[in-house]
C-alpha positions as CSV (number, residue, x, y, z in Angstrom):
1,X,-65.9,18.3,29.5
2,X,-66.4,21.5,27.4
3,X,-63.9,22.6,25.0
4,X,-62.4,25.2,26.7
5,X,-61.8,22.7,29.8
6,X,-59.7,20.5,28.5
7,X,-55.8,21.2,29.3
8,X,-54.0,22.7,26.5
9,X,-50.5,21.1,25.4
10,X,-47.3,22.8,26.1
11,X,-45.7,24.4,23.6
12,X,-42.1,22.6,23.6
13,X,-41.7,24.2,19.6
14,X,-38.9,26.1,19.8
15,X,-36.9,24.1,22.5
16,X,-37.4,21.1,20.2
17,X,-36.0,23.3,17.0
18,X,-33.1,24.1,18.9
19,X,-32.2,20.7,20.3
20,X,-32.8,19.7,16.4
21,X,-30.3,22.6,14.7
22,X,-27.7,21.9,17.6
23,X,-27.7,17.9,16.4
24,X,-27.6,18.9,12.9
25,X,-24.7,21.2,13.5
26,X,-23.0,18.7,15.2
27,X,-23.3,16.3,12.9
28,X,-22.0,18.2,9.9
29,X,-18.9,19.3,11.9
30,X,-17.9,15.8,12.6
31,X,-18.7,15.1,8.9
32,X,-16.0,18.1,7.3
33,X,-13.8,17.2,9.9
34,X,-13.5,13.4,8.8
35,X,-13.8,14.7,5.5
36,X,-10.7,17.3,5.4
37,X,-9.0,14.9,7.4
38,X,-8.5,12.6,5.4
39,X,-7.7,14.9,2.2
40,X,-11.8,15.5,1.0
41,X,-12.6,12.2,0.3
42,X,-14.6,10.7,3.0
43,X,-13.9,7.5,5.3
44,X,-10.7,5.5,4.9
45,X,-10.1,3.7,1.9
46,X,-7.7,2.5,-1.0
47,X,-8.3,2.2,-4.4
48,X,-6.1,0.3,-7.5
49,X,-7.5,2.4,-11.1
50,X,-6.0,0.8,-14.3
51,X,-6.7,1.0,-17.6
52,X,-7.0,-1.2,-19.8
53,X,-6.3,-4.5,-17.5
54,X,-7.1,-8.1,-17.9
55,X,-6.8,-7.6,-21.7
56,X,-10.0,-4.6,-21.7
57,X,-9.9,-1.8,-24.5
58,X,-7.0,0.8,-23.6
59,X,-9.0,3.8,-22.9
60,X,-11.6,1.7,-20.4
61,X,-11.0,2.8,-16.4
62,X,-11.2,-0.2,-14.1
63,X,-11.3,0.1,-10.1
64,X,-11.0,-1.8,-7.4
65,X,-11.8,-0.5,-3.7
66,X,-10.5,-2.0,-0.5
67,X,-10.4,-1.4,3.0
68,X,-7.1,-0.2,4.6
69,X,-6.7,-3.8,5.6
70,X,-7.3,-5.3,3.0
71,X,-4.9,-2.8,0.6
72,X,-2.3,-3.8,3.4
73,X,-2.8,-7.6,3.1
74,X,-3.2,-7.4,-1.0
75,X,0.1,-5.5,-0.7
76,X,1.4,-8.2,0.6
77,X,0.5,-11.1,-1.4
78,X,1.5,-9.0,-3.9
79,X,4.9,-8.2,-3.1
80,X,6.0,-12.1,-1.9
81,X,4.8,-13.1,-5.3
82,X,7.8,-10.6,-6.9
83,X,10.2,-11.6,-4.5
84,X,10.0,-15.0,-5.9
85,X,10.3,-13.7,-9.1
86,X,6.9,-15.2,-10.3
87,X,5.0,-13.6,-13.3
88,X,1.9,-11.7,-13.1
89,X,-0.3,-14.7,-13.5
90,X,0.6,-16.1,-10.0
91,X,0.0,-12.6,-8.5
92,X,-3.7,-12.5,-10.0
93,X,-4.4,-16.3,-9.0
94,X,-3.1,-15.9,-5.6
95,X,-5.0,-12.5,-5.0
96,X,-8.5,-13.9,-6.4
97,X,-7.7,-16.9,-4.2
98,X,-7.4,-14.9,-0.9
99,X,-10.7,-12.6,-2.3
100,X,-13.1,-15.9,-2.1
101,X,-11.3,-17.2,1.1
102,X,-11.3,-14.7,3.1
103,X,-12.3,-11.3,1.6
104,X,-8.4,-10.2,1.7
105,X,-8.8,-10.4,5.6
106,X,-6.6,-12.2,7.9
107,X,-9.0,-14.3,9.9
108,X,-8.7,-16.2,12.7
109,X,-11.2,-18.4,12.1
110,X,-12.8,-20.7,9.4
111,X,-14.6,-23.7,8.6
112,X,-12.9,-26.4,11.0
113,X,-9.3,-25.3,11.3
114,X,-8.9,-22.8,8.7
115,X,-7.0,-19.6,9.2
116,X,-5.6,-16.9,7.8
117,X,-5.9,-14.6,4.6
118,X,-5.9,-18.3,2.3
119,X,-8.1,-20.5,4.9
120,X,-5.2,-22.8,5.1
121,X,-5.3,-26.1,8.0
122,X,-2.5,-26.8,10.2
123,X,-3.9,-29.8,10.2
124,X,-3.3,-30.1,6.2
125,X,0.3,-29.8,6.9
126,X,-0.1,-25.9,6.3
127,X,2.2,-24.7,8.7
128,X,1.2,-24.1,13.0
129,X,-1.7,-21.6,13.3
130,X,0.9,-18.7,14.0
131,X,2.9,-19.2,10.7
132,X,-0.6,-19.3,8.7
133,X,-1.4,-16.2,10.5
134,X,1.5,-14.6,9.3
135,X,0.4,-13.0,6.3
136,X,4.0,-13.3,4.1
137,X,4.2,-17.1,5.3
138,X,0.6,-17.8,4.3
139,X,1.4,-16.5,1.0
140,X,5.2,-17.7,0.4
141,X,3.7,-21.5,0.7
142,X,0.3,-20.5,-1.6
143,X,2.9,-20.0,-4.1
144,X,5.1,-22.6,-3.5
145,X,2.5,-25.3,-3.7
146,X,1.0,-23.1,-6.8
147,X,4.7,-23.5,-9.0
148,X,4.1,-27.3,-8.2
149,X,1.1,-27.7,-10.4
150,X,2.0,-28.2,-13.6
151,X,1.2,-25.2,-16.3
152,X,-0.6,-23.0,-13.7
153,X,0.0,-19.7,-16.0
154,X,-2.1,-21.6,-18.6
155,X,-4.7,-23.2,-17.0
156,X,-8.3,-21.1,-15.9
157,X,-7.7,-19.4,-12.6
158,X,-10.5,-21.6,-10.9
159,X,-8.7,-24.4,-12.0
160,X,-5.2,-23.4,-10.8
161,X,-6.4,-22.6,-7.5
162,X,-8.7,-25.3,-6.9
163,X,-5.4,-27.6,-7.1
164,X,-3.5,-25.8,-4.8
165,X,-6.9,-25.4,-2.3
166,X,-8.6,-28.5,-2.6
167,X,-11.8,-26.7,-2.0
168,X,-15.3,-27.7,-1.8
169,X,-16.4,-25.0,-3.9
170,X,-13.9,-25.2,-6.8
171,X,-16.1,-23.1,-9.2
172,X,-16.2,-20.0,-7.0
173,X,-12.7,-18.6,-7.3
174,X,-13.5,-17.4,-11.6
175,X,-15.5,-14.4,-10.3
176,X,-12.7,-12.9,-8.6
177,X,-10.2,-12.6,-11.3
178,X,-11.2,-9.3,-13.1
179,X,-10.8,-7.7,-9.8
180,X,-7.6,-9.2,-8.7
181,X,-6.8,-8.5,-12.4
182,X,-7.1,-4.9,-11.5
183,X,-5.0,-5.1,-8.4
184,X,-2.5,-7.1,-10.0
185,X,-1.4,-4.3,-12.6
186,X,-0.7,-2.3,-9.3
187,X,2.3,-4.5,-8.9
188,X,2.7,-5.9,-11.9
189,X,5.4,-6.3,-14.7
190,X,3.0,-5.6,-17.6
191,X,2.6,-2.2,-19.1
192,X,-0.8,-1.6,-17.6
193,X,-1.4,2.1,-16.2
194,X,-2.3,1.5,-12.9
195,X,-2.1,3.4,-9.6
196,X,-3.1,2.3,-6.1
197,X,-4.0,5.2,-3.8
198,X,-5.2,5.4,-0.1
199,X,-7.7,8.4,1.6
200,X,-7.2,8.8,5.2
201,X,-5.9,10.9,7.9
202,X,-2.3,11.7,8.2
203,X,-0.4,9.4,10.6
204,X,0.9,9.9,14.0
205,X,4.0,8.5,14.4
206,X,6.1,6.1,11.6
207,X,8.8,4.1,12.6
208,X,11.8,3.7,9.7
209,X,13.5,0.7,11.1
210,X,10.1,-1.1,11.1
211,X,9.0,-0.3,7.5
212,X,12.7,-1.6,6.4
213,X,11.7,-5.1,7.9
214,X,8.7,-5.3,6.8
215,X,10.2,-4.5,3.6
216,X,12.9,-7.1,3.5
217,X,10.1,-9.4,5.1
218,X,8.0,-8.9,1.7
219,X,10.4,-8.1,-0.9
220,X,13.2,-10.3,0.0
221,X,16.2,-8.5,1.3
222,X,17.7,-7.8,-2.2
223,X,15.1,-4.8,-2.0
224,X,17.0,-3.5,1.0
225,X,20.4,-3.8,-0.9
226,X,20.7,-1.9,-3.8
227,X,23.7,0.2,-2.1
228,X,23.6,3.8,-3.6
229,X,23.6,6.6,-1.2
230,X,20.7,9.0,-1.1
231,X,21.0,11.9,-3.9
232,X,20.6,14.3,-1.0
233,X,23.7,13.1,1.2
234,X,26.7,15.6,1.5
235,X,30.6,14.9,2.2
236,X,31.6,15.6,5.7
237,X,34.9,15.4,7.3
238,X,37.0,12.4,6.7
239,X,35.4,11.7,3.4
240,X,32.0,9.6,4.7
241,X,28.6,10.7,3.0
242,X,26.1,12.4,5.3
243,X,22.4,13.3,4.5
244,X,22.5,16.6,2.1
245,X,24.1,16.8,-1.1
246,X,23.9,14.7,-4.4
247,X,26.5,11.8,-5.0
248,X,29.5,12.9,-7.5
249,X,29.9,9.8,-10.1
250,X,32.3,7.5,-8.4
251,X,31.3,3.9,-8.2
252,X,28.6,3.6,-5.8
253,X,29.4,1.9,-2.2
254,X,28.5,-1.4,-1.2
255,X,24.9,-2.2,0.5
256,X,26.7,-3.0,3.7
257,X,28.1,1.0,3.6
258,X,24.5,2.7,2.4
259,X,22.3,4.4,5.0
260,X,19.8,2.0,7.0
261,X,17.6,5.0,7.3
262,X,18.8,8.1,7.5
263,X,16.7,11.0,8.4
264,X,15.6,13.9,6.3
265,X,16.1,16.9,8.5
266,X,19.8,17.4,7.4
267,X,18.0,17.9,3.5
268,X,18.2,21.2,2.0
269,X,15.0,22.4,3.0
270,X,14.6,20.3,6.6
271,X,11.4,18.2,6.7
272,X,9.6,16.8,9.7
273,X,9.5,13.2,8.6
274,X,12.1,10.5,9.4
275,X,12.9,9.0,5.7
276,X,14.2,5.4,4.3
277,X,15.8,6.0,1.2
278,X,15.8,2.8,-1.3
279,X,17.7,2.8,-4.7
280,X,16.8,0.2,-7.5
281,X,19.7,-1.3,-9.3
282,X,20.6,0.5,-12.4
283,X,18.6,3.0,-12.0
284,X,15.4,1.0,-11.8
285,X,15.6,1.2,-15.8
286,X,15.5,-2.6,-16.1
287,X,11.6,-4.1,-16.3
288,X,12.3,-6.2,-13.0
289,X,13.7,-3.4,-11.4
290,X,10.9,-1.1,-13.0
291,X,7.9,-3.8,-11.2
292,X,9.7,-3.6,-8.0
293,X,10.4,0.0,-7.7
294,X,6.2,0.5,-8.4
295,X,5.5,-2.9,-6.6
296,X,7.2,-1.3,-3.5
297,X,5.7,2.4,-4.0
298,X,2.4,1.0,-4.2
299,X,3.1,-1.3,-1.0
300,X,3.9,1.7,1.0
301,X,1.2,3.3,0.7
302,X,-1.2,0.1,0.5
303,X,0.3,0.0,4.2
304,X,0.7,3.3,5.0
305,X,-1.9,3.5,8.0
306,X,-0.3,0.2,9.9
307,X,3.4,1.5,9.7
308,X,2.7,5.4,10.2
309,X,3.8,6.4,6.5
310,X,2.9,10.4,5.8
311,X,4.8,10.2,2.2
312,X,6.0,8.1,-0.7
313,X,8.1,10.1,-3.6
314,X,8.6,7.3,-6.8
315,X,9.0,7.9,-10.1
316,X,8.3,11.8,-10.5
317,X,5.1,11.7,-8.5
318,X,4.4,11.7,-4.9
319,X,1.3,10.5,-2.7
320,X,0.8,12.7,0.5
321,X,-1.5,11.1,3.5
322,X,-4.5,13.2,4.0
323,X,-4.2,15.5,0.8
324,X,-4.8,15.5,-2.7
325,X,-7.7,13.2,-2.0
326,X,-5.6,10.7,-1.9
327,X,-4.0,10.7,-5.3
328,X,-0.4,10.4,-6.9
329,X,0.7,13.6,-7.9
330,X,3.1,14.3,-10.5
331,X,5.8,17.1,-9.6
332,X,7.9,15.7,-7.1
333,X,11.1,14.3,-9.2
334,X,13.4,15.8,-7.5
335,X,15.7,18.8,-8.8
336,X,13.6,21.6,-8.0
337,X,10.9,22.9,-6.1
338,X,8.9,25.8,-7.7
339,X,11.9,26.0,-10.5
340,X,14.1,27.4,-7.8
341,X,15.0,25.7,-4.1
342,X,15.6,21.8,-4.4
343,X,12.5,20.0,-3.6
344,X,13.3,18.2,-0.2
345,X,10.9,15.2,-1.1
346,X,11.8,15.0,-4.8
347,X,13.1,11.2,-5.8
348,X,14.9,11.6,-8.6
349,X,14.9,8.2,-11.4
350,X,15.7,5.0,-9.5
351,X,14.8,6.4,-6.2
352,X,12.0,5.3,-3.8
353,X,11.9,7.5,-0.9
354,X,9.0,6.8,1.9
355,X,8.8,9.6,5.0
356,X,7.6,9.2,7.9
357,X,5.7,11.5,10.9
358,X,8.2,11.2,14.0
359,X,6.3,12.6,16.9
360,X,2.6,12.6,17.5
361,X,0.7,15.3,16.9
């Protein structure tokens, strides 16, 4: 067959640079639209930064990164540790103790009958699979059984645990503690700057009465009882408090008489959100009150994609789902807004205020 005989290809050129610029547009829309979404900082995530934790030089940065889930269950461990009142040392052996188990994941599965975020046996007199798969059960009896061995808060971590796990690999649990180190200053009572922020997109609907629960469920239901009114509640007829202007100095009521939940649309400036309004006891000046007033900050948002939480104002800063990257922000103390119109999300000293969306978008 001569050269010019043979059949010439068709020219699919063009049609195949089209197809190929149409993909590629597509593809970078999806990818700014995850990315703004979830305030410019890519796919969902949480991350504890401290400085100077575990005993490190003051100025060094140390991170830890987690999955939503994982943030939510470390959260947890966390917070069940403080409302038994145990120092920092439990908190950091529990936490590298769930890290080797189960990767701070609440399985439902294991070797043989393990389950759970500590791979604890029903058979083992654990608890039935449903309490073990309860993640503030699992962690209330890892801490029970931990105060039983004798000097835990001075023994190596590996050590401690492997008395309260009986595991096969008792050596493995060491390599976890600079990370749940880091974690632990989150929530800790330590002086440690640390901050645990979440990226994603902003929820769609929160439900207050819920994130009480699982408040009281975590903390203990002295967290749920400090019995102030919200700064921003204003007299009505009759004498009774309503949501809207700041407390005068009379004693404060009772816990019975203070607001389950009481929704921020009747605020100054009338936000979207539904709101629960916490108050630490005396101010949150005392250094328990101080660890649970950041312990539970740092739990909300740690949770803030299960329960639908848009905001959490602690402390003079505020963390916003889906903006500022994620971050705490300083700024949001309440008093003012812009040095003139109250700020309707400030908390002012002793506060812990957590919004959430009502409706879906």
């Amino acid at each position: 067959m001569s050269e010019t005989d043979r059949p010439r290809p068709r020219r699919r050129g063009p049609l195949r640079a089209a197809v190929g610029l149409a993909v590629l547009l597509a593809v970078i829309g999806y990818v700014l639209v995850h990315h703004y979404s979830n305030g410019g900082a890519g796919a969902p995530h949480c991350t504890v930064t401290a400085k100077g934790a575990g005993g490190g030089s003051g100025g060094a940065v140390q991170t830890y990164e987690m999955s939503p889930e994982q943030a939510s269950n470390a959260a947890t461990i966390a917070a069940v540790g403080i409302s038994k009142g145990l120092p920092d040392r439990a908190l950091t052996i529990a936490l590298a103790t769930a890290m080797q188990e189960s990767g701070l994941r609440n399985l439902d599965h294991g070797d043989r009958d393990s389950l759970g975020l500590f791979q604890q046996r029903p058979s083992q007199g654990w608890g039935t699979p449903e309490q073990i798969m309860d993640p503030v059960y699992s962690a209330g009896i890892f801490y029970d059984r931990l105060v039983e061995v004798k000097g835990y808060t001075r023994l190596p971590l590996t050590v401690a645990a492997q008395r309260v796990q009986l595991s096969g690999f008792p050596q493995a649990y060491a390599k976890h503690e600079p990370d749940a180190t880091v974690v632990t200053a989150a929530f800790g009572e330590g002086e440690t700057q640390a901050t645990l922020a979440c990226v994603g997109p902003a929820p769609l609907k929160g439900d207050p009465e819920k994130v009480r629960t699982e408040l009281g469920r975590a903390f203990g239901k002295e967290a749920l009882s400090t019995g102030r009114p919200a700064v921003h509640a204003v007299p009505k007829a009759g004498g009774k408090t309503g949501a809207g202007s700041v407390p005068s100095a009379a004693p404060a009521p009772s816990a019975a008489d203070a607001p389950a939940a009481s929704p921020a649309a009747d605020a100054p400036a009338a936000v979207p959100e539904a709101e629960v309004d916490l108050w630490l006891k005396d101010g949150g000046g005392g250094p328990g009150e101080a660890r649970r007033g950041r312990a539970m900050a740092h739990w909300a948002v740690a949770r803030s994609k299960e329960l639908g939480i848009s905001r959490v104002s602690y402390d003079g800063s505020a963390w916003v789902a889906g903006q500022n990257r994620g971050e705490w922000k300083r700024g949001a103390a309440g008093g003012t807004k812009g040095g003139s119109a109250p700020d309707p999300y400030g908390a002012p000293p002793g506060q812990l205020r957590i919004f959430l969306a009502r409706s879906a978008r």
